[in-house]
C-alpha atoms as an extended CHARMM CRD file, in Angstrom:
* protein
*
       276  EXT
         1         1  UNK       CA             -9.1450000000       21.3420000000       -3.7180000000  PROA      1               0.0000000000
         2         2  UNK       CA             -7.7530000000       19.8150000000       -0.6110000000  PROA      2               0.0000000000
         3         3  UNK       CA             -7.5940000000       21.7810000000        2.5640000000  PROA      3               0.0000000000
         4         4  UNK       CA             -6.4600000000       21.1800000000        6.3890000000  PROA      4               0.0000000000
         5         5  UNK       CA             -8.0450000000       22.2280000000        9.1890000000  PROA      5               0.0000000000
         6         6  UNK       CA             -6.0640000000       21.9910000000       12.5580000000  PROA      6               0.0000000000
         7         7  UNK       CA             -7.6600000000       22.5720000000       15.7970000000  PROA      7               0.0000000000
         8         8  UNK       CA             -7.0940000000       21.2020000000       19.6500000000  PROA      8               0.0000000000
         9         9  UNK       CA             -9.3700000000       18.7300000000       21.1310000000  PROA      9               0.0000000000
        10        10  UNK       CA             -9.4050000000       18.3950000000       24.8620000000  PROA      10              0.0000000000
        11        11  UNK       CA             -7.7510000000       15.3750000000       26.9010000000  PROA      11              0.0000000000
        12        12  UNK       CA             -6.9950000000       13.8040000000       30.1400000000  PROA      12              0.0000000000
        13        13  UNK       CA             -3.1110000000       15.0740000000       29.4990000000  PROA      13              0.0000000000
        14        14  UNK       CA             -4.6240000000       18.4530000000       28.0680000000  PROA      14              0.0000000000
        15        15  UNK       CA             -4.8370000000       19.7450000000       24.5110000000  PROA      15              0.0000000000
        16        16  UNK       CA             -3.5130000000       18.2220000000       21.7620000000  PROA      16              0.0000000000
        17        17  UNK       CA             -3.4470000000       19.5620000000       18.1690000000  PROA      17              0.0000000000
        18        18  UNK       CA             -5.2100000000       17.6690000000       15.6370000000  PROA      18              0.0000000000
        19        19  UNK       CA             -4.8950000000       18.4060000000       11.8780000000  PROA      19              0.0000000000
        20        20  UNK       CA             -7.8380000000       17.1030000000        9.1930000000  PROA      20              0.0000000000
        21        21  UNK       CA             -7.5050000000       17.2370000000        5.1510000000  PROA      21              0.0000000000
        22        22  UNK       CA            -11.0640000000       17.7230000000        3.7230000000  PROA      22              0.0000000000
        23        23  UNK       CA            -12.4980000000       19.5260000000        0.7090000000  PROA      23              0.0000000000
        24        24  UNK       CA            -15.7670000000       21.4920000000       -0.0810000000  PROA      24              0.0000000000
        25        25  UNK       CA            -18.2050000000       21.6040000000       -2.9020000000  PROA      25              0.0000000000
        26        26  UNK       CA            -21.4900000000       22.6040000000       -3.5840000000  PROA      26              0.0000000000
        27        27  UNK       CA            -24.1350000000       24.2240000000       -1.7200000000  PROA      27              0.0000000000
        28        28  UNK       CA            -27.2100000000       24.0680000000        0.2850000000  PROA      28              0.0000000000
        29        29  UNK       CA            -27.4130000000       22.1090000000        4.1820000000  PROA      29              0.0000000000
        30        30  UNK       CA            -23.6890000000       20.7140000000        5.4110000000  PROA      30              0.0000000000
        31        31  UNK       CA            -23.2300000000       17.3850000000        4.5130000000  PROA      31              0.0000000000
        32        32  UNK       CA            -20.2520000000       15.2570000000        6.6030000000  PROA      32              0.0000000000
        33        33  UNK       CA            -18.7800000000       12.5930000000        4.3160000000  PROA      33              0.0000000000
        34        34  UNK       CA            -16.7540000000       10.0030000000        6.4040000000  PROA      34              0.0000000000
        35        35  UNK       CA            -15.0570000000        6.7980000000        4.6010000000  PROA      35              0.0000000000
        36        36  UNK       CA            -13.4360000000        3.6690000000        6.4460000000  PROA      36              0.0000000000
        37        37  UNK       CA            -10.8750000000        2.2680000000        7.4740000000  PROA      37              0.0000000000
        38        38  UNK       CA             -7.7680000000        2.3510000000        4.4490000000  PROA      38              0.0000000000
        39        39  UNK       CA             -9.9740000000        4.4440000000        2.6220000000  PROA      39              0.0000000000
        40        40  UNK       CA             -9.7480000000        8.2790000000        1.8150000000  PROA      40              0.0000000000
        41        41  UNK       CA            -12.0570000000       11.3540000000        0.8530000000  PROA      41              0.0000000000
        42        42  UNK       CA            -11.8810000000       10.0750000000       -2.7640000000  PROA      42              0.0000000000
        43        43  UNK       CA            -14.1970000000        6.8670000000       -1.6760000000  PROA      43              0.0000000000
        44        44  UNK       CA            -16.9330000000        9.4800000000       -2.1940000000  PROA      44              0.0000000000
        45        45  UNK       CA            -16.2920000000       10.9500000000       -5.6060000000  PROA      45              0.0000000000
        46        46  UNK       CA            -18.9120000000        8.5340000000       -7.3350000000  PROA      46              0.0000000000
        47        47  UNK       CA            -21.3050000000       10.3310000000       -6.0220000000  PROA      47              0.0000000000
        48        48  UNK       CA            -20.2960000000       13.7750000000       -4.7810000000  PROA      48              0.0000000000
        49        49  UNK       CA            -21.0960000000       15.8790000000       -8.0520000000  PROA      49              0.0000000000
        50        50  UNK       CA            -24.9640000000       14.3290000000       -7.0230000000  PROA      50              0.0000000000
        51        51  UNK       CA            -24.9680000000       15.3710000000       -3.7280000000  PROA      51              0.0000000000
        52        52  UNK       CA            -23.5460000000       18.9170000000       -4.1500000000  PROA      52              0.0000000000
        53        53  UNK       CA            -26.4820000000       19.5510000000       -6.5490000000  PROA      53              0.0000000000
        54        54  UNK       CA            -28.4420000000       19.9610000000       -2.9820000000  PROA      54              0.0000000000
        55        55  UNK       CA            -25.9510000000       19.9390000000       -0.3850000000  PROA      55              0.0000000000
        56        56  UNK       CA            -22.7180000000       21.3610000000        0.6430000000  PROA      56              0.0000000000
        57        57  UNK       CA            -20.4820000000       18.5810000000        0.7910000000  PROA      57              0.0000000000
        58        58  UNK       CA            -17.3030000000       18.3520000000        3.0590000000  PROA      58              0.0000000000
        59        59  UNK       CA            -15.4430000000       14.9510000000        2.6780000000  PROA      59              0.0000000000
        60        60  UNK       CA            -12.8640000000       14.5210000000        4.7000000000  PROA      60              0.0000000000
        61        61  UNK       CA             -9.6620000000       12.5020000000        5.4820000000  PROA      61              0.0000000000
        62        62  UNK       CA             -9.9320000000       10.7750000000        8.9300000000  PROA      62              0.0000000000
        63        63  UNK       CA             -7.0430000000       10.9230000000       10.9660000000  PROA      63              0.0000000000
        64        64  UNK       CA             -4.2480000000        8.9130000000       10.1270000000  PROA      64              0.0000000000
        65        65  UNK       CA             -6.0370000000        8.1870000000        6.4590000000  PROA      65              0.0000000000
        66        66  UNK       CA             -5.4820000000       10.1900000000        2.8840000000  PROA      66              0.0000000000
        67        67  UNK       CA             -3.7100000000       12.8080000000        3.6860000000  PROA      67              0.0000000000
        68        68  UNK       CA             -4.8340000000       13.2590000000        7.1840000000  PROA      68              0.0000000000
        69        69  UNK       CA             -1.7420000000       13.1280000000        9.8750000000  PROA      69              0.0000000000
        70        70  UNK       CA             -1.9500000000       10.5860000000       12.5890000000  PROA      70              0.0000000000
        71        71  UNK       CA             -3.6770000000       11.6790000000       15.7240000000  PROA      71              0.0000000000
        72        72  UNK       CA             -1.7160000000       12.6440000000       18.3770000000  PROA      72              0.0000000000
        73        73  UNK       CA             -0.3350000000       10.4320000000       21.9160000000  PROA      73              0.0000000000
        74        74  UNK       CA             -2.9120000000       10.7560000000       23.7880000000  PROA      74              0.0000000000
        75        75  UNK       CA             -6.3850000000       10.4550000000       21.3480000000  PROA      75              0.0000000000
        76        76  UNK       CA             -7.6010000000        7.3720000000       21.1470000000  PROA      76              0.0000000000
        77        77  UNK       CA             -8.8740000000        6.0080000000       17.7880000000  PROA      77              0.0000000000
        78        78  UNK       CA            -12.0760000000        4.7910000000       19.1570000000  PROA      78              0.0000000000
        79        79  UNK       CA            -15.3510000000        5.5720000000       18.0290000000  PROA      79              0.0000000000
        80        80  UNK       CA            -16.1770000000        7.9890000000       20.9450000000  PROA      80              0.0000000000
        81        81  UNK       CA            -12.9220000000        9.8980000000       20.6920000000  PROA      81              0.0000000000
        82        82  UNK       CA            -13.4390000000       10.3250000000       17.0370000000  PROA      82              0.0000000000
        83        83  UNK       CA            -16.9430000000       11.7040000000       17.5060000000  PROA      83              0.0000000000
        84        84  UNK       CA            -15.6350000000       14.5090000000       19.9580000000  PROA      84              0.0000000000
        85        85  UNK       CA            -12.6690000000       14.8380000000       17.2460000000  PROA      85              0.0000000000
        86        86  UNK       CA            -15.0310000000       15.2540000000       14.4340000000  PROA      86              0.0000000000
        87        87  UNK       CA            -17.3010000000       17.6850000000       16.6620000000  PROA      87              0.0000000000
        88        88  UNK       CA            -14.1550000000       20.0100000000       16.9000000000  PROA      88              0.0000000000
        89        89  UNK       CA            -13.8670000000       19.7110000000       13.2010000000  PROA      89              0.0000000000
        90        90  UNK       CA            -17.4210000000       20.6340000000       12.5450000000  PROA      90              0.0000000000
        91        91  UNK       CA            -16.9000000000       23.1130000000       15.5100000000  PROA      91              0.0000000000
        92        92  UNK       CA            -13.3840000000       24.4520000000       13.4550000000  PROA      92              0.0000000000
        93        93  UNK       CA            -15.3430000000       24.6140000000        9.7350000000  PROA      93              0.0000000000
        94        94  UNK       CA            -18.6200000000       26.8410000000       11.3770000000  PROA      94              0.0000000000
        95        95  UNK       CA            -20.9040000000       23.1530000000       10.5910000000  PROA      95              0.0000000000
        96        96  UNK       CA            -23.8530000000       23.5550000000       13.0000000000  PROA      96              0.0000000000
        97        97  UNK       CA            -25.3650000000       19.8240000000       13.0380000000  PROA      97              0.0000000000
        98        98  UNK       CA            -24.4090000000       18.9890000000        9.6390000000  PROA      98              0.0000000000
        99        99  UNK       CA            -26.3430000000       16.2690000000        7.6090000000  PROA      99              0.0000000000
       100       100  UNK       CA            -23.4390000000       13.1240000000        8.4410000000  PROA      100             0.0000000000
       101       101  UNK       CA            -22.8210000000       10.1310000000        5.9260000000  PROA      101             0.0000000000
       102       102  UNK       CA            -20.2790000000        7.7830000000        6.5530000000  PROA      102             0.0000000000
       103       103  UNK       CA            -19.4540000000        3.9680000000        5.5750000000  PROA      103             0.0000000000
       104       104  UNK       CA            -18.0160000000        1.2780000000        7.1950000000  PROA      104             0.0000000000
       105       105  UNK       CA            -15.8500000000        2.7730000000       10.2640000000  PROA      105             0.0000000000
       106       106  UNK       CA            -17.1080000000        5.6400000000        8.9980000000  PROA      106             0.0000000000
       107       107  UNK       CA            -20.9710000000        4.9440000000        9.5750000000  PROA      107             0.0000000000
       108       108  UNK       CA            -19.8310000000        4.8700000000       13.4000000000  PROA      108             0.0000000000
       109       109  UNK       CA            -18.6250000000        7.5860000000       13.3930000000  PROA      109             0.0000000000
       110       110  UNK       CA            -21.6750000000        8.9410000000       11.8970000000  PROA      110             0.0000000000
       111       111  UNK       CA            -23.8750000000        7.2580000000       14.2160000000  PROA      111             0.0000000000
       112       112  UNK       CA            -22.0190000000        8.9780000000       17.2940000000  PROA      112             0.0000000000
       113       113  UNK       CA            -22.4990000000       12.1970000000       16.0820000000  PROA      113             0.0000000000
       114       114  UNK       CA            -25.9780000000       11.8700000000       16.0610000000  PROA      114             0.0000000000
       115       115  UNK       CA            -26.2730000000        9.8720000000       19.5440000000  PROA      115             0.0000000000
       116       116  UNK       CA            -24.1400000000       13.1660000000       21.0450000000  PROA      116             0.0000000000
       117       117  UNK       CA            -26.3210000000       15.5120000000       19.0760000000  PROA      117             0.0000000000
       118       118  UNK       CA            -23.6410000000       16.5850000000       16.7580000000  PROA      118             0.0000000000
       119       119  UNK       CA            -25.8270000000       15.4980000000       13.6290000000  PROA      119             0.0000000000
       120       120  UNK       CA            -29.0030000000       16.6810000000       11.8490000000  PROA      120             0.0000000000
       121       121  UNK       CA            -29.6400000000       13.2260000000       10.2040000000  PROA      121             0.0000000000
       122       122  UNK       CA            -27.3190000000       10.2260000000        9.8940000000  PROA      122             0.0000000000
       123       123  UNK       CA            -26.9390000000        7.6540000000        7.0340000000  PROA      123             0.0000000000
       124       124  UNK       CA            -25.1980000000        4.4820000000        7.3500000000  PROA      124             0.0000000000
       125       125  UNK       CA            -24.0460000000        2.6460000000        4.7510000000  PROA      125             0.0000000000
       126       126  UNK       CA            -23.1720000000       -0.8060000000        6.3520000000  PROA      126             0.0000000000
       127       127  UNK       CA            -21.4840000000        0.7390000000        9.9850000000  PROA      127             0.0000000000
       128       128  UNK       CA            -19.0850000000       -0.4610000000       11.6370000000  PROA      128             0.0000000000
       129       129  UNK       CA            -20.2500000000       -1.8630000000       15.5550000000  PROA      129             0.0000000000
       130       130  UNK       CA            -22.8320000000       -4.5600000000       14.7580000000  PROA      130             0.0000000000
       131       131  UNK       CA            -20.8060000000       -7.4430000000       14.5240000000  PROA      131             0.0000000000
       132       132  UNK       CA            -20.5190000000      -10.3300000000       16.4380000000  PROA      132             0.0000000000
       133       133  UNK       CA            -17.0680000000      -11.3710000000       17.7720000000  PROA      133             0.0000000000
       134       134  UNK       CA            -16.9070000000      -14.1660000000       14.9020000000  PROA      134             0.0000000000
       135       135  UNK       CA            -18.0820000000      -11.7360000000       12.2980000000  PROA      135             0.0000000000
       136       136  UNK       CA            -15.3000000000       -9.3480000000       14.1340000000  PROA      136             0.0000000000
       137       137  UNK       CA            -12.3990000000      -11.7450000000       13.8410000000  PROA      137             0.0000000000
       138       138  UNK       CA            -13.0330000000      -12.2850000000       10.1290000000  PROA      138             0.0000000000
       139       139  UNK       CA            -13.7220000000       -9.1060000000        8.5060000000  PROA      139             0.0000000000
       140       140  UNK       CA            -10.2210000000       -7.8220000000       10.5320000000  PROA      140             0.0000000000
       141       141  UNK       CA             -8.5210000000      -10.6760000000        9.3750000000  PROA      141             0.0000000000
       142       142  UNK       CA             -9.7280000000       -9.4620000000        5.6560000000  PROA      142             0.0000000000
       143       143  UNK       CA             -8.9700000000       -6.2150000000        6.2650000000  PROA      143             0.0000000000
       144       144  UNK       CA             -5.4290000000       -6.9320000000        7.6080000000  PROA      144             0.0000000000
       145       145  UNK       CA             -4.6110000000       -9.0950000000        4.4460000000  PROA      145             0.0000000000
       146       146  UNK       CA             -5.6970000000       -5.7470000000        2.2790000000  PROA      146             0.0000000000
       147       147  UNK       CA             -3.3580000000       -4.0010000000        4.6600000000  PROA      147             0.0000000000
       148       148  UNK       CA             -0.2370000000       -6.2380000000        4.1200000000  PROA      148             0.0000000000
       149       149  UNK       CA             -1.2430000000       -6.6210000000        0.3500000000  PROA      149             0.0000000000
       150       150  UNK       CA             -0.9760000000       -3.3950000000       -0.6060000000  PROA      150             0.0000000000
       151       151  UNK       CA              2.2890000000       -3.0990000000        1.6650000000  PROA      151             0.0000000000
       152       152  UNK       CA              3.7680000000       -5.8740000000       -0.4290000000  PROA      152             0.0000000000
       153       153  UNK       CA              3.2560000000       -4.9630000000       -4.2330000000  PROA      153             0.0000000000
       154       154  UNK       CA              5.5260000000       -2.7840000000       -5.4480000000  PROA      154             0.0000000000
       155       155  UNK       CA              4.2620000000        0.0950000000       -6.9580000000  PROA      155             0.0000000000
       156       156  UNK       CA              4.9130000000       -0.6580000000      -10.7990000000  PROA      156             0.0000000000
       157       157  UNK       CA              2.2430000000       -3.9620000000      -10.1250000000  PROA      157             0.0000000000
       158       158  UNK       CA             -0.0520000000       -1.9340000000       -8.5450000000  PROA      158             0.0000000000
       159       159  UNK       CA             -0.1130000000       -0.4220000000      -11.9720000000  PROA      159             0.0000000000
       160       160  UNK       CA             -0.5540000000       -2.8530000000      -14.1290000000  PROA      160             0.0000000000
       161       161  UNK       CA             -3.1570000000       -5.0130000000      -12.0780000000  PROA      161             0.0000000000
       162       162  UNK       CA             -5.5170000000       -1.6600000000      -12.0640000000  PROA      162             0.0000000000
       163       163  UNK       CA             -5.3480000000       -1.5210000000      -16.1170000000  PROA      163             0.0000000000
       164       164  UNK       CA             -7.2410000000       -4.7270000000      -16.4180000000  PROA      164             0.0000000000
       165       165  UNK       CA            -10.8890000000       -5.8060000000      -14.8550000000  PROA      165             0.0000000000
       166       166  UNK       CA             -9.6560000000       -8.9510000000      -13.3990000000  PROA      166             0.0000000000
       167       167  UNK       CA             -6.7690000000       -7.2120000000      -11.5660000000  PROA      167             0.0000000000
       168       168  UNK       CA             -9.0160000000       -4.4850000000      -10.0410000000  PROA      168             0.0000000000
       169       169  UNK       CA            -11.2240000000       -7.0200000000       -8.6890000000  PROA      169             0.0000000000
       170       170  UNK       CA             -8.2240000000       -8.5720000000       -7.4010000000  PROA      170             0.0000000000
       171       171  UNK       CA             -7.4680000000       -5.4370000000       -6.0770000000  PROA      171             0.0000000000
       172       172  UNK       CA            -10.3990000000       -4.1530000000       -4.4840000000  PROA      172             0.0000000000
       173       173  UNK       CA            -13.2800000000       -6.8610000000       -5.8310000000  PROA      173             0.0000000000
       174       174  UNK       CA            -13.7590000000       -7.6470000000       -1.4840000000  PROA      174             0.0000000000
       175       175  UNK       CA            -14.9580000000       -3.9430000000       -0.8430000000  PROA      175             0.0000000000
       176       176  UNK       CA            -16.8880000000       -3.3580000000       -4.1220000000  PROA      176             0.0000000000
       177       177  UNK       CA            -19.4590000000       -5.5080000000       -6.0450000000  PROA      177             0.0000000000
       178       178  UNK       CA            -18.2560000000       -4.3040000000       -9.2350000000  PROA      178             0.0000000000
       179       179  UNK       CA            -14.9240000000       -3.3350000000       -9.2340000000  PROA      179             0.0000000000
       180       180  UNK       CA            -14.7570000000       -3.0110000000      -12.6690000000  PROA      180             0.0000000000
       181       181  UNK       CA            -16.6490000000       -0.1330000000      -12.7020000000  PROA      181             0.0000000000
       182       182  UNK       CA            -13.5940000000        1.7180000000      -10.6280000000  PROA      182             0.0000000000
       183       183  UNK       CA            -10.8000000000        3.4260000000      -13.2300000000  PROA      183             0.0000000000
       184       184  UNK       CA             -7.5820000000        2.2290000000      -12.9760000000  PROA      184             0.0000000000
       185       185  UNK       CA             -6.4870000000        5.7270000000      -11.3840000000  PROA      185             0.0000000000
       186       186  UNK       CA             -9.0690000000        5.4960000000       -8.5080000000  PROA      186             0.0000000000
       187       187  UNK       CA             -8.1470000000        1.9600000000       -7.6740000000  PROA      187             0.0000000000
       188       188  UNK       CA             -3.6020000000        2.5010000000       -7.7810000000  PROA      188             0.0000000000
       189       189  UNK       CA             -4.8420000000        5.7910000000       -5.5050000000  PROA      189             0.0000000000
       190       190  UNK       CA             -6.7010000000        3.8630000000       -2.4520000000  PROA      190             0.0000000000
       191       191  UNK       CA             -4.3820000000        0.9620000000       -3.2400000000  PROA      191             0.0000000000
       192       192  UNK       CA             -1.7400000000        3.6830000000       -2.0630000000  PROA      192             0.0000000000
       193       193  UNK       CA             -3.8070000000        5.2800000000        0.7210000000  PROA      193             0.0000000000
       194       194  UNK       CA             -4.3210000000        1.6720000000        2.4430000000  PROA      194             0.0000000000
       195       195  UNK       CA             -0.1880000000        1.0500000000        2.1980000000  PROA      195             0.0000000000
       196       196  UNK       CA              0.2940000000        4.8060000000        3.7000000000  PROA      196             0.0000000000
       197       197  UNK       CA             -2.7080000000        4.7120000000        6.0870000000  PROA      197             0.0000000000
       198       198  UNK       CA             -0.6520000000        5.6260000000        9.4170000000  PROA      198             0.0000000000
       199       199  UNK       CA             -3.7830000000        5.1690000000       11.4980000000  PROA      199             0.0000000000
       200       200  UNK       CA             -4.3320000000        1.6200000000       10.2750000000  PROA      200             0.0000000000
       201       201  UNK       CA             -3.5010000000       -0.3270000000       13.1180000000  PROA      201             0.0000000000
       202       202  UNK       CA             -4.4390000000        1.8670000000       16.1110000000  PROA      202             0.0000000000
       203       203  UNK       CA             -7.7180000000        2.1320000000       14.7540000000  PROA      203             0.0000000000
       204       204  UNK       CA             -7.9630000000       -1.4570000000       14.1100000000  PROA      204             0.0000000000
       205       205  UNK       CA             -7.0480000000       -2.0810000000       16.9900000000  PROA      205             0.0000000000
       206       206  UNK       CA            -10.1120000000       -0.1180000000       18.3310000000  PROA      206             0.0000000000
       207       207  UNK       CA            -12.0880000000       -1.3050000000       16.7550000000  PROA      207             0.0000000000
       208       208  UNK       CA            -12.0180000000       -4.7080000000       19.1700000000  PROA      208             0.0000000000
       209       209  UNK       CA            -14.0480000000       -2.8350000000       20.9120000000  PROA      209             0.0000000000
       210       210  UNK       CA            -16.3150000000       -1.1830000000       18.5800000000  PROA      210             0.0000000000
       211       211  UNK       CA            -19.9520000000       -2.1700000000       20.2040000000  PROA      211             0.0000000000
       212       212  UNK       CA            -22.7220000000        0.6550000000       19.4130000000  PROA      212             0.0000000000
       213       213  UNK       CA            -25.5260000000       -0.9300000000       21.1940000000  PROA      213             0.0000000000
       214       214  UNK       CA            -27.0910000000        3.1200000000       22.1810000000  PROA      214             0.0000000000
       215       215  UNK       CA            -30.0440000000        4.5990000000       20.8050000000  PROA      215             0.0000000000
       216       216  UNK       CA            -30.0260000000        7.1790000000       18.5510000000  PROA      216             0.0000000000
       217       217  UNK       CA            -33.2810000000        9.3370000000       18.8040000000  PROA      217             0.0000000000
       218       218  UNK       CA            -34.2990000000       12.6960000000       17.8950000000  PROA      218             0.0000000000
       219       219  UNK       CA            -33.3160000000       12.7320000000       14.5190000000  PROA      219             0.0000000000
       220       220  UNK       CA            -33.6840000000       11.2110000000       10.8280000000  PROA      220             0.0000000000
       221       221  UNK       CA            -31.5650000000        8.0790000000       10.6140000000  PROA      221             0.0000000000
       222       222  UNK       CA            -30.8850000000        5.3230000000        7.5600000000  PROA      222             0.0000000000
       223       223  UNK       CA            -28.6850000000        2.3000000000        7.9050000000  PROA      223             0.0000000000
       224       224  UNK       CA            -28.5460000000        0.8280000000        4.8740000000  PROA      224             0.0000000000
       225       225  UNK       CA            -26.4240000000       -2.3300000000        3.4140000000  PROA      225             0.0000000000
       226       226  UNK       CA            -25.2020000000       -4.0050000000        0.3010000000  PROA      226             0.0000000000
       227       227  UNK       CA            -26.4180000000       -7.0820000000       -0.4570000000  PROA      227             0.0000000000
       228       228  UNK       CA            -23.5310000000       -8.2190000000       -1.8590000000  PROA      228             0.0000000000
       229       229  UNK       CA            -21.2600000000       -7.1660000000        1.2870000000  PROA      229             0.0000000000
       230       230  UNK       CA            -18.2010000000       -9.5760000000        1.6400000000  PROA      230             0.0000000000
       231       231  UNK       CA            -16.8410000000       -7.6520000000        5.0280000000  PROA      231             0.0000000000
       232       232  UNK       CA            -19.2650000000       -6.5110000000        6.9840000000  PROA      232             0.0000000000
       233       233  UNK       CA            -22.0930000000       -9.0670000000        5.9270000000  PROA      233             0.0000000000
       234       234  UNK       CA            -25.5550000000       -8.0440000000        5.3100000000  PROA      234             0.0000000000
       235       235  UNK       CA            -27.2030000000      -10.1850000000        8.8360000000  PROA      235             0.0000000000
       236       236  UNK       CA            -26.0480000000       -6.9130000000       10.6920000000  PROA      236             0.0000000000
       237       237  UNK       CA            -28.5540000000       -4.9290000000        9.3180000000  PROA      237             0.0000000000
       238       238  UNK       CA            -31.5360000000       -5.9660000000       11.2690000000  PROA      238             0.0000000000
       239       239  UNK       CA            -29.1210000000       -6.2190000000       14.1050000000  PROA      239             0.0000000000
       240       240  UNK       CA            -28.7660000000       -2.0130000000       13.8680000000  PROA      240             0.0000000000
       241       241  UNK       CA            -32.0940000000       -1.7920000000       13.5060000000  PROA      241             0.0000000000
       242       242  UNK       CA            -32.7280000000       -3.6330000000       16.8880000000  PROA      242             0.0000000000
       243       243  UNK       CA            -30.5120000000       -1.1640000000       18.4770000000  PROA      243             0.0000000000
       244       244  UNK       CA            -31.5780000000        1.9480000000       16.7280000000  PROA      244             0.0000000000
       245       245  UNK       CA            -35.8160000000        1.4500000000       16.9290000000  PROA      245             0.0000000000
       246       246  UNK       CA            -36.9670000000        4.4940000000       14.8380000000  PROA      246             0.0000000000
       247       247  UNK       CA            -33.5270000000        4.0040000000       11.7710000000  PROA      247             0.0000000000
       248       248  UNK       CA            -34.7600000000        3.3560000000        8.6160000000  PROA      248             0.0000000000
       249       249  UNK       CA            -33.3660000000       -0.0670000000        7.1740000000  PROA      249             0.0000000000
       250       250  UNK       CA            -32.7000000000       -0.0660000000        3.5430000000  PROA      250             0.0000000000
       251       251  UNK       CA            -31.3380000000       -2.5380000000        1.3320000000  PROA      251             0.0000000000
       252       252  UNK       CA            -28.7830000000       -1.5340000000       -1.2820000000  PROA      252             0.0000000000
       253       253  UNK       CA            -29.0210000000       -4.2210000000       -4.3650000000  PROA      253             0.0000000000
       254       254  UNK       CA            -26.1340000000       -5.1930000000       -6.3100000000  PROA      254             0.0000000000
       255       255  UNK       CA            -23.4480000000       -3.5340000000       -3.8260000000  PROA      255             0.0000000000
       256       256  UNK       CA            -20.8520000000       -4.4080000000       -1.9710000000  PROA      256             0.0000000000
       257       257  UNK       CA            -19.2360000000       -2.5140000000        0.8640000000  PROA      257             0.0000000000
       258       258  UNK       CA            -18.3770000000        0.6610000000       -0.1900000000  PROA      258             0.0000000000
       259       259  UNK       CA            -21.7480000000        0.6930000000       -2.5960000000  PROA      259             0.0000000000
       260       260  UNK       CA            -20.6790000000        4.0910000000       -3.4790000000  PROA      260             0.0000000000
       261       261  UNK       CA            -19.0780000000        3.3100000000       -6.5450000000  PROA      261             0.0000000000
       262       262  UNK       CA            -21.5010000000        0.1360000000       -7.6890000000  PROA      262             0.0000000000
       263       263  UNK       CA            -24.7120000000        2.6620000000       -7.4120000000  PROA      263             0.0000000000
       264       264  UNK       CA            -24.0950000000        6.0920000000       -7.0760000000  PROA      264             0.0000000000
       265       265  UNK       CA            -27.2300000000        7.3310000000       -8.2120000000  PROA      265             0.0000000000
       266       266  UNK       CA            -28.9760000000        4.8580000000       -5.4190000000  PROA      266             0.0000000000
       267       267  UNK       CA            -26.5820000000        5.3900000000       -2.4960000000  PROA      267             0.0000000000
       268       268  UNK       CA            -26.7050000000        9.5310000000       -3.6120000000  PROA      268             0.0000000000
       269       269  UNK       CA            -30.8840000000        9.0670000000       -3.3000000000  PROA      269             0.0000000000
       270       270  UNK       CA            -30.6480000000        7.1970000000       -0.0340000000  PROA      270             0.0000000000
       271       271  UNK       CA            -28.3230000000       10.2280000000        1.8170000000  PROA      271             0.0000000000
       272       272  UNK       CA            -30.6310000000       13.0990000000       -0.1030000000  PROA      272             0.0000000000
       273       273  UNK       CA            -33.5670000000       11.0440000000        1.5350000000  PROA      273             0.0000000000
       274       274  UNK       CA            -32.8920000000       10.7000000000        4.8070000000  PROA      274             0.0000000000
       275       275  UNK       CA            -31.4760000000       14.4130000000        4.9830000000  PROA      275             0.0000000000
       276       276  UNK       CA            -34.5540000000       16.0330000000        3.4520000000  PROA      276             0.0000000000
């Protein structure tokens, strides 16, 4: 079940309220699940049953995304602002370094918990902040034609493109190696969190910005990529592990990028790993 937490995170203008969506399952050490960018919670429910076998697993909306509200005038969308958001959040929900997953945008995010010492272990399954400008320029411009995609077929379409294989890959076949392995109902609902993703642009926009060339020490950390990645494309891998010395690199066969849903039993192993 769906909750909100809403708590105030500190600014230049003063506090601002900030309200999250997440949900809870399982038990064991805290486990943050962070998507990307269009995405919602539900990115994760390939392989949440897994993971709540050991952990207790909190997936969560990011502002602006699911059913998350916008952030507020005043927070910025970037990737250090969102750590000291999602350290309130953790702060809010009584998570004491939490175990923190996260893809895409969300494998930032990730990452900057554990350079601030918010984290207990990070995985990151092919972050966001590696990219060159060129690389930059043309997984936005992907991203932006998802965006106004999903804006522009009407809902009925949407439909009827997720009942067959060939119109879920044309759908979502960019993010996932085998789309066809997403139902129909998982593929209308992100279809429909990408059109009402009210953080979209602001944290696109960011994301021009989004360099993590720090060190992350002092704890367990995994970056690890699809090898079928058509966004954020696999050559950034060794790049991470030039900036982070002591991350584990690990390849992810046969996935794209959100390899959640093409192997759930590896990406599921891969987290459990690197939090153990």
């Amino acid at each position: 079940m769906t909750t909100t937490a809403s708590f105030t995170v500190a600014t230049a203008a003063g506090p601002r309220p900030v309200s999250v969506a997440y949900e809870r399952t399982g038990s064991g050490a805290p486990l943050l699940l962070l998507h990307g960018i269009g995405h919602h919670l539900r990115a994760w429910d390939p392989v949440t049953r897994i993971l709540a076998a050991e952990r207790e697993v909190i997936a969560v909306d990011l502002p602006g995304f699911g059913t998350s509200p916008a952030l507020p005038d005043g927070v910025p969308y970037g990737h250090v602002s969102l750590g000291r958001v999602l350290g309130a959040l953790c702060d809010e929900l009584g998570l004491d370094r939490p175990h923190v997953a996260g893809n895409s945008l969300g494998g930032l995010f990730a990452l900057e918990l554990g350079r601030t010492g918010r984290a207990r272990s990070v995985t990151a399954l092919s972050p966001a902040g590696f990219s060159t400008e060129a690389e930059r320029r043309y997984a936005f411009g992907i991203l932006r034609a998802m965006w106004r995609g999903a804006l522009a077929l009407p809902v009925p379409l949407i439909e009827r493109l997720s009942r067959s294989t060939a119109g879920r890959a044309a759908l979502t076949g960019t993010i996932y190696a085998r789309p066809g392995r997403r139902s129909p109902e998982a593929v209308v609902a992100e279809t429909l969190a990408l059109r009402g993703a009210t953080g979209f642009d602001r944290t696109l926009e960011a994301g021009r910005g989004a360099d993590f060339r720090e060190d992350v020490k002092g704890l367990p950390v995994t970056v690890a990529w699809g090898m079928r990645d058509r966004l954020l494309l696999r050559g950034q891998g060794p790049r991470a592990k030039r900036a982070i010395p002591d991350a584990r690199l690990v390849r992810l066969p046969g996935c794209g990028h959100v390899p959640m849903n093409d192997d759930p039993a590896l990406v599921a192993r891969v987290i459990l790993d690197t939090s153990r």
